[in-house]
Structure formats: C-alpha cells, structure tokens
C-alpha positions as CSV (number, residue, x, y, z in Angstrom):
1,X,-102.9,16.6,-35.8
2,X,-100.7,17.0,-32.7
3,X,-97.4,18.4,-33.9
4,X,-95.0,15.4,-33.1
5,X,-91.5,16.7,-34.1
6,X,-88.8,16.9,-30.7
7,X,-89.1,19.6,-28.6
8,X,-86.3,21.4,-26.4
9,X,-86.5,20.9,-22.7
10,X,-87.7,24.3,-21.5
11,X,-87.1,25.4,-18.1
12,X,-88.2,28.7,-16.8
13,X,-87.0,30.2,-13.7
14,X,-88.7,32.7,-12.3
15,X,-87.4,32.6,-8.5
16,X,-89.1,34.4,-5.7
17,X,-86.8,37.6,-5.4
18,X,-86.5,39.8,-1.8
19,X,-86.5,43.5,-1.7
20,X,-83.0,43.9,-1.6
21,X,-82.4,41.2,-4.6
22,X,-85.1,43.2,-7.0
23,X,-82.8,46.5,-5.4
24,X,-79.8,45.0,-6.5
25,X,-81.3,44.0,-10.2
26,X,-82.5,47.6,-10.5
27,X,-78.8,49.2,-9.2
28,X,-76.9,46.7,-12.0
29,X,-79.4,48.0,-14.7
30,X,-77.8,51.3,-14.0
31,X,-74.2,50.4,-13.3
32,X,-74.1,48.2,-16.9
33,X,-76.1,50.4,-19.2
34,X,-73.1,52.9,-17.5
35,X,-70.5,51.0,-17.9
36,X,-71.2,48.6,-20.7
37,X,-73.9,49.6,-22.9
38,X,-73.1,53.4,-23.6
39,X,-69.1,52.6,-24.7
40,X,-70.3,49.9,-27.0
41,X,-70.6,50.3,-30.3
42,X,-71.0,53.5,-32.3
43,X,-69.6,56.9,-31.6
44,X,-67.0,54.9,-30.0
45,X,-64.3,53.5,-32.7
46,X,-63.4,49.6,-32.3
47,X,-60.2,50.5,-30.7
48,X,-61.6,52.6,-28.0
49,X,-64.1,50.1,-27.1
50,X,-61.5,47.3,-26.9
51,X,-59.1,49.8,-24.4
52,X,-61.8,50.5,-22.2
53,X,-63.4,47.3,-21.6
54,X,-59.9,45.8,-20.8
55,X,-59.0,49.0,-18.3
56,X,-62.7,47.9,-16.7
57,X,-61.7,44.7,-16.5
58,X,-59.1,45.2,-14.1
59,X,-61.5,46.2,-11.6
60,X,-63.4,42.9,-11.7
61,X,-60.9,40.2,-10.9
62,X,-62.9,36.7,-10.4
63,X,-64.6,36.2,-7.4
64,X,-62.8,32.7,-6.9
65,X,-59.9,32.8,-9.4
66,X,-58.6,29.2,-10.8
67,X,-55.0,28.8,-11.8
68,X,-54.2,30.0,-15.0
69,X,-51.3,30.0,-17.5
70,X,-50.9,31.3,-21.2
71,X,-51.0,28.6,-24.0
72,X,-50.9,28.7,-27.5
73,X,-53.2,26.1,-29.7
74,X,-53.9,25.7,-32.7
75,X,-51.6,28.4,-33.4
76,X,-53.1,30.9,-31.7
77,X,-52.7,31.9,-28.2
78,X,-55.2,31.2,-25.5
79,X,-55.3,30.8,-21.5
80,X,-55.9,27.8,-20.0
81,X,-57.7,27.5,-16.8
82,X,-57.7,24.7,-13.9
83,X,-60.4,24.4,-12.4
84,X,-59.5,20.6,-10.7
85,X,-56.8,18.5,-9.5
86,X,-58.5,15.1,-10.7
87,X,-56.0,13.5,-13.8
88,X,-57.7,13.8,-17.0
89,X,-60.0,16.2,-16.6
90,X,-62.5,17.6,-19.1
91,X,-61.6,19.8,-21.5
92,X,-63.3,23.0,-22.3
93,X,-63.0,25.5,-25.8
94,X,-64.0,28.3,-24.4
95,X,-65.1,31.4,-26.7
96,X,-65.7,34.4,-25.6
97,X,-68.5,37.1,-26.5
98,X,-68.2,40.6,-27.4
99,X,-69.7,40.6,-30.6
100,X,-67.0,39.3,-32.7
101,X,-65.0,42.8,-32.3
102,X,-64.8,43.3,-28.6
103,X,-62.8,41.4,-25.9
104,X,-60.1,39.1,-25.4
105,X,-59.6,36.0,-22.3
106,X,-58.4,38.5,-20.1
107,X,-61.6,40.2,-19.9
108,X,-63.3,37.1,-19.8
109,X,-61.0,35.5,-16.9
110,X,-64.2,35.5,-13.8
111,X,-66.5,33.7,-16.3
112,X,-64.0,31.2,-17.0
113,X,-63.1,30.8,-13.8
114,X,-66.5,29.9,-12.8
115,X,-67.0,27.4,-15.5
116,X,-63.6,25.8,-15.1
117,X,-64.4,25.4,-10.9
118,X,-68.0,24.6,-11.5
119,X,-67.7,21.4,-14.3
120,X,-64.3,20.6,-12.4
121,X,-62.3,20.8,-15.9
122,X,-59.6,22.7,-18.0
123,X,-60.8,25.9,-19.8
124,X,-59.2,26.7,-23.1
125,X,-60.0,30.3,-23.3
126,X,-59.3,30.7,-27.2
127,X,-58.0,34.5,-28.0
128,X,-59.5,34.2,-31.8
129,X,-58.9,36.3,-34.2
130,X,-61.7,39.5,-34.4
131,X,-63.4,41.7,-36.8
132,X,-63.2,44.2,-38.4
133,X,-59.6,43.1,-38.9
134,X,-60.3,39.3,-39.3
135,X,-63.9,39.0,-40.8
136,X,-66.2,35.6,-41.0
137,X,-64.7,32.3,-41.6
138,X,-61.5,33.4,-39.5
139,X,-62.5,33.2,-36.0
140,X,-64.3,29.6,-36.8
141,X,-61.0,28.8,-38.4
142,X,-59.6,29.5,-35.5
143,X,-62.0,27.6,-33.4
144,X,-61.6,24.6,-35.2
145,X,-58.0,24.6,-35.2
146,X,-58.0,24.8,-31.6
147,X,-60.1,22.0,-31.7
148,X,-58.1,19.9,-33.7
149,X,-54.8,20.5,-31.3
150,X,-57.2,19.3,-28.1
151,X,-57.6,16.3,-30.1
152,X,-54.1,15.7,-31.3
153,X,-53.2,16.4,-27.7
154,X,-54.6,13.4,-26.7
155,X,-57.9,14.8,-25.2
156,X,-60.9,12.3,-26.0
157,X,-63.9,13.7,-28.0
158,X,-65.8,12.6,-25.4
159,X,-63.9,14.6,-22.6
160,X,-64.3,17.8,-24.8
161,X,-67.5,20.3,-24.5
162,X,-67.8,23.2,-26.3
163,X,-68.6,26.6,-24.4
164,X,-69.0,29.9,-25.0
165,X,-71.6,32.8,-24.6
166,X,-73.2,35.9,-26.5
167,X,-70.9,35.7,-29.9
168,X,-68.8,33.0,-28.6
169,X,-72.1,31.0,-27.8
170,X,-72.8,31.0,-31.9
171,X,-69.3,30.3,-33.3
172,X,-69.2,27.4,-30.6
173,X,-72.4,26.3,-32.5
174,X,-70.5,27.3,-36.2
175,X,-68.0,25.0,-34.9
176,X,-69.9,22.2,-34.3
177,X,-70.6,22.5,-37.4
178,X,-67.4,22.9,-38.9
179,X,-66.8,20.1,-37.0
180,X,-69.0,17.5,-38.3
181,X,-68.0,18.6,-41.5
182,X,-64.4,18.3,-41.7
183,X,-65.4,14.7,-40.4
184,X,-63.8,15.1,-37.4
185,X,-65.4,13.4,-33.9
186,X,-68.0,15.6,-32.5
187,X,-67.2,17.0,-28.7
188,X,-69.2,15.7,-25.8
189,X,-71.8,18.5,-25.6
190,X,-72.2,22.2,-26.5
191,X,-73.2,24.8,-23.7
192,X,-74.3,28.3,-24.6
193,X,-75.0,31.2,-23.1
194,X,-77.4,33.9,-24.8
195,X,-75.6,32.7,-28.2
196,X,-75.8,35.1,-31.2
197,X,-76.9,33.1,-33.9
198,X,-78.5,35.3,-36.2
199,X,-76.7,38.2,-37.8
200,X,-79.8,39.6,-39.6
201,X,-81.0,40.4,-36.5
202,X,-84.7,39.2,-37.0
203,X,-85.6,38.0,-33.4
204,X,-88.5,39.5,-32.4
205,X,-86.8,40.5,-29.1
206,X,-84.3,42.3,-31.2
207,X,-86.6,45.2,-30.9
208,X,-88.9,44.2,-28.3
209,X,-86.4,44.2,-25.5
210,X,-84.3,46.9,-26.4
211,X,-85.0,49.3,-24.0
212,X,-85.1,46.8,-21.1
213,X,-81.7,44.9,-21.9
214,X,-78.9,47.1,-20.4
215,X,-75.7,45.5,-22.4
216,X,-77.0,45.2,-25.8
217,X,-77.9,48.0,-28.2
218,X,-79.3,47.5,-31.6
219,X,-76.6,50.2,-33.8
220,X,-73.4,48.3,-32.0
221,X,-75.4,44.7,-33.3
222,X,-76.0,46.1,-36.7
223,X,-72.4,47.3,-36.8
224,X,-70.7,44.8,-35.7
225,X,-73.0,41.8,-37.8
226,X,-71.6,43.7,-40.9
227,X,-67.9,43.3,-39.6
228,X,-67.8,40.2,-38.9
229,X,-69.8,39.0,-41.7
230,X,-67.9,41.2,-44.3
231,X,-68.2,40.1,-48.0
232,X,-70.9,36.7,-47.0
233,X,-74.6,37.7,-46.9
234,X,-75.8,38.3,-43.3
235,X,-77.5,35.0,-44.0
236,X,-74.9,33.0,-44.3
237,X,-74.8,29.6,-42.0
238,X,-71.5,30.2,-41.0
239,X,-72.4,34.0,-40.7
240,X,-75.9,33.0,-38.8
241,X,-75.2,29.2,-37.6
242,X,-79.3,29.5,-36.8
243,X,-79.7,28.4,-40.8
244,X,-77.1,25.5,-40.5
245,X,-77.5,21.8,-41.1
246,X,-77.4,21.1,-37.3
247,X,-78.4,17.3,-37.5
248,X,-75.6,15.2,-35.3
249,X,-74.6,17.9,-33.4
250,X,-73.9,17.3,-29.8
251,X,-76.7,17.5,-26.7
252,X,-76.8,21.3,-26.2
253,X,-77.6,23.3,-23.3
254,X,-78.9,26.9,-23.5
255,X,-79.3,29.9,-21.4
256,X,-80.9,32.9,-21.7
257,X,-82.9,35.8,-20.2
258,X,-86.7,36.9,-20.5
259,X,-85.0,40.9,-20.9
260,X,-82.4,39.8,-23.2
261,X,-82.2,41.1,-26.5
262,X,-81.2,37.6,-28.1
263,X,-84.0,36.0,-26.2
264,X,-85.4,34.9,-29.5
265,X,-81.9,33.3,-31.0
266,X,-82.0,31.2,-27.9
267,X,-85.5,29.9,-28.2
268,X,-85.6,29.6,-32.2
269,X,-82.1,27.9,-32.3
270,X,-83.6,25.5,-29.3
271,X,-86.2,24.3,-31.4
272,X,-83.9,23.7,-34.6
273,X,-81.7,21.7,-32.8
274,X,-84.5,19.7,-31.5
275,X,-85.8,19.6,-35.1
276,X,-82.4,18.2,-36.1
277,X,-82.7,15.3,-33.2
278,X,-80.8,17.2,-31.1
279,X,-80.6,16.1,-27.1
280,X,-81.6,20.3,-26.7
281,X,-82.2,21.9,-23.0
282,X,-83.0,25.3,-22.5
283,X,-83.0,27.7,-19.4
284,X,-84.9,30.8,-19.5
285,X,-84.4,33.1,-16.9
286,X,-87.2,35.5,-15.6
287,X,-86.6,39.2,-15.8
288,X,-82.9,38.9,-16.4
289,X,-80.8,39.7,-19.2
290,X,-78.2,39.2,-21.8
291,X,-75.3,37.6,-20.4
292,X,-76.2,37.9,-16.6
293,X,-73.9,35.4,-15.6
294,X,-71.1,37.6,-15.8
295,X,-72.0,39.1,-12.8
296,X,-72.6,37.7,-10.1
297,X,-71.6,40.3,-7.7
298,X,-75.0,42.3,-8.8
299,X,-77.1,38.5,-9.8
300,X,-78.1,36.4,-7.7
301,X,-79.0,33.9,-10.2
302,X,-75.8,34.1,-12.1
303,X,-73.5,31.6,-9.7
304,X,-76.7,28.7,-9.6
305,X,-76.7,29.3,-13.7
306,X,-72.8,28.6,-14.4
307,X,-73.0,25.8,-11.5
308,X,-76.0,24.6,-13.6
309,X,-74.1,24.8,-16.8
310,X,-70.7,22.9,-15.3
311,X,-72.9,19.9,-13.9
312,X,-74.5,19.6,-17.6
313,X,-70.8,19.8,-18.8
314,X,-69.6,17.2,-16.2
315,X,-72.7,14.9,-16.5
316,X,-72.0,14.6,-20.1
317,X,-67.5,14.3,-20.1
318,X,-67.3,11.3,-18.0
C-alpha cells in the first residue's frame, strides 16, 4: 500500500549558475574553510574561538544595516532590530548559531538585518546564555523566557515567528516545544535555517559531506554536542529536539544545502514534523552549504533565500 502519512513540501533549487557565479562559490569555499572552519573547534580553546569570530565580524558589517538598539528580555539582554516603519509589526525571536558555544548578536547583526528588512518586522536577537559555561536546558530557558516577555509585552502569538539557524534553528524548534508545554500560545510559524537537531550526530551527511562543507567540521560538532548537552544523554529531546513530541507545533519552513553537513537533520526533521501534522516546507539548495545565507557577498542564492524566508514569515504574521 501507498504510504499515506503527510509529507513536507520539498523544493529543490538547483539554479543555472554562470562562470563567474560557480568562480565565486569555488573562491568562498576557500575564504570560509580559511576563515571559519580551521578556528572552529579543537586546538583552538572556546575563548579563542569566541575572540576571533567577533574581531572577524567587524569586517563584515551588513550589506543594508536596519536600525538597531540593545534590549533586555526576559532578563537577558538581546538587540532588537527594525526592519519596518508599519505600527505593529511582526515580531521575531531570533537565535543565533554557532554551535551552542560560539557567537553572540553582534556577530550575527547582517543576517538579522536581512531577515528583519525582508519579512518587514522587529528582530529580537536573543544573547542566550552558551556552553560550556551554561549547558542544556539553559539556553532554551532563556529562549522561552524571551518568549514569554514578547507576550507580556503585548505582542500577539499570532504576530510572533520563531527564527533562527544552525544551533539556533534547533533550540527555536526546543522552544516550540517548551512552548506548547508550558501551555503557553504557540507563535505564528517557525523558520529554520540548516537547524541542528541532532546531537548524536547520526545524519548520514554527517560524514558524507564532510569534506565538501567548508564551515562545519565533525571534532568541533562532537565537542561542542558534549557541552551543551552536559550531564543529559546526547539523545535527549531537549538535547536533540529531532526526538521530540512535535505534534501542534507551528507551520515550519526549512532551509538547507545539498553540501551541508546537517543536510540530513533538515530533511529527517522535515518529515517528523509532517508526521506530527505539521504545515512543513522545505528548501534544499543545490551544491551549497551549511549556513550559506550568511553570505551573500560570495552567494548568490543567499539574498533570494532570506527574502524567501521573510515572505513565509510575513505571509503567516498578518
């Protein structure tokens, strides 16, 4: 028999790239396994990582930068970002990647920009707390008390979405579930870019893509999985939110790249949330890789993705 259980929307873009784009993919390969792969992770202590990747921040300001100021919610601090002068705009809990042990909103300011200009709303970029220092449940904690002051703020559920990519794009998804479980209103919709969502690291393109992804390597995922998951099994839901109850949770839309490394925690947590009668869209981009629409000065995919992910955001906060 047919199998008859809801499937994710799949849409694979495999665009018709000039000589001078596939030149420019091949030049960023270089530049980010440079720059981004090698000082990630192991020999590198935490605390060296986290210095350089703010100093090389500095030298990529956003390519349209959106009014910003610092904020503190939920009790912990955060930057908002405007991204429209219409009155009651959408709100957006934005969190971050980097593993769980890397980054801050600083670094993060030209994707959330982009996402604030492209679904016309307010980004809450939320500074959670990291491992090693702050291990699993802290930084959902954090999440959902952020979530809890948009609400007491006055922001609608249905004005809220949920964002966040690479770490950020699986505690936005341990949210949700936190979420629904605490009993409070679900946001409008959940958008995620190449979202972690399992720290045992048994996607088949874990391995299969780790020489062709130039941001990810497997020692820094292995290393920093057992931070952030510290004394909970690796198995955990709120640890790995792809084993979590994810009936009820909002419609969800997903990026991701053929070459990414957490191609196959896209695609398997696709088809759970469809499972769970989840509205569930995915994007899968052709020979592109984790994270890609953090630059678009070397992608030229990565400006249609984020405008794609704000008009799924808009659509869905009216």
């Amino acid at each position: 028999m047919p199998d008859a259980s809801p499937k994710a929307v799949v849409r694979r873009l495999d665009p018709a790239r000039s000589r001078a784009e596939r030149t420019r993919l091949t030049v960023a390969r270089g530049i980010l396994r440079a720059t981004v792969r090698a000082p990630s992770g192991p020999p590198l202590p935490v605390r060296a990582q986290r210095a350089w990747f703010r100093l090389s921040a500095r030298a990529n300001p956003p390519a349209r930068p959106a009014p910003r100021a610092d904020v503190e919610i939920g009790g912990r601090s955060a930057e908002r970002v405007i991204g429209t002068s219409r009155p009651d705009p959408p709100a957006i809990l934005y969190l971050h990647g980097g593993a769980y042990t890397l980054h801050t909103p600083f670094e993060y300011r030209p994707m959330t920009s982009a996402v604030a200009l492209a679904a016309s709303a307010v980004v809450y970029a939320l500074d959670y707390r990291r491992a090693p220092e702050h291990p699993c449940p802290a930084a959902i904690d954090d999440a959902l008390a952020a979530y809890r002051w948009l609400l007491d703020s006055g922001v609608p559920p249905e004005r809220i979405a949920l964002a966040g990519d690479s770490a950020g794009g699986g505690l936005s998804l341990a949210t949700a579930v936190a979420i629904r479980d605490a009993s409070l209103p679900e946001p409008a919709v959940l958008a995620l870019i190449s979202p972690w969502t399992d720290l045992t690291l048994s996607g088949e393109t874990i391995r299969t893509k780790a020489r062709v992804d130039p941001i990810l390597r497997l020692s820094w995922l292995r290393l920093s999985a057992d931070q952030y998951r510290g004394s909970l099994p690796a198995d955990d839901a709120r640890v790995s939110p792809l084993n979590a109850d994810l009936v009820g949770l909002p419609p969800t839309l997903i990026q991701a790249g053929t070459e990414d490394m957490l191609a196959s925690d896209a695609e398997r947590i696709a088809d759970r949330l469809a499972a769970a009668g989840v509205e569930t869209e995915l994007d899968l981009h052709e020979g592109l890789w984790h994270d890609f629409q953090s630059f678009p000065q070397f992608v030229p995919d990565a400006t249609p993705a984020v405008q794609r992910l704000g008009a799924f955001i808009a659509v869905r906060c009216r």
